[in-house]
N, C-alpha and C positions, 0 to 999 in steps of 0.2 A: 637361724640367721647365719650360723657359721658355714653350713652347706652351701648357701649361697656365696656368701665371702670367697670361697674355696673356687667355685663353681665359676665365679667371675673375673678372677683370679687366672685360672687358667684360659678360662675364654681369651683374656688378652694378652697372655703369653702366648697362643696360638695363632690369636692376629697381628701378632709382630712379626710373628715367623712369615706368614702369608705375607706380608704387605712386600719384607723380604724379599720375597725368591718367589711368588707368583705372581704372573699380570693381571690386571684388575678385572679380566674377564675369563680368567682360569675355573671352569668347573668348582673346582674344590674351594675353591679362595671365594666362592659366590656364596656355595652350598655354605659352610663356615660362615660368612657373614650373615646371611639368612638365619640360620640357627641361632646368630650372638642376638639377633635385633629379637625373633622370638622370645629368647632369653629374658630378655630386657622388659616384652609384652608381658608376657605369661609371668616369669620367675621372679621377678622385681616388681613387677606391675608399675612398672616407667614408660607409658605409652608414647610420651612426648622423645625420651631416650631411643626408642625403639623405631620410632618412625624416622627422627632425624638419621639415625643410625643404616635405617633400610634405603632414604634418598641420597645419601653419601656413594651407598655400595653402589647405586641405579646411576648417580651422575656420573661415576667413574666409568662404568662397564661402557655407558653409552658415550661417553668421550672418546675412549681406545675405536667404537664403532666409526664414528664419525671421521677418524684419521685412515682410518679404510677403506673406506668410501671412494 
């Protein structure tokens, strides 16, 4: 349990950095969120965390889309 503590821990220190200094449809800052919301599936087994987590990352991405358009 404490790996995970650790493990979660830094996941969201690395999503603060992201939310930071990249836009919500930067490569990196997707791949990163992706990986947190798997985290969430697989590593905690918080499927409801994981999903809400992965429709967040997709409302944003396709938001930024939409102003481009």
């Amino acid at each position: 349990m404490k790996l995970t503590n650790i493990t979660h821990s830094s996941y969201l220190q690395a999503w603060e950095i992201a939310q930071e200094h990249l836009s919500s449809n930067d490569p990196l800052k997707l791949e990163l969120g992706l990986t947190i919301s798997k985290f969430y599936y697989d590593g905690v087994g918080d499927k409801e965390k994981a999903l809400e987590f992965a429709k967040h990352l997709f409302d944003d991405g396709n938001l930024i889309l939409k102003f481009h358009n």
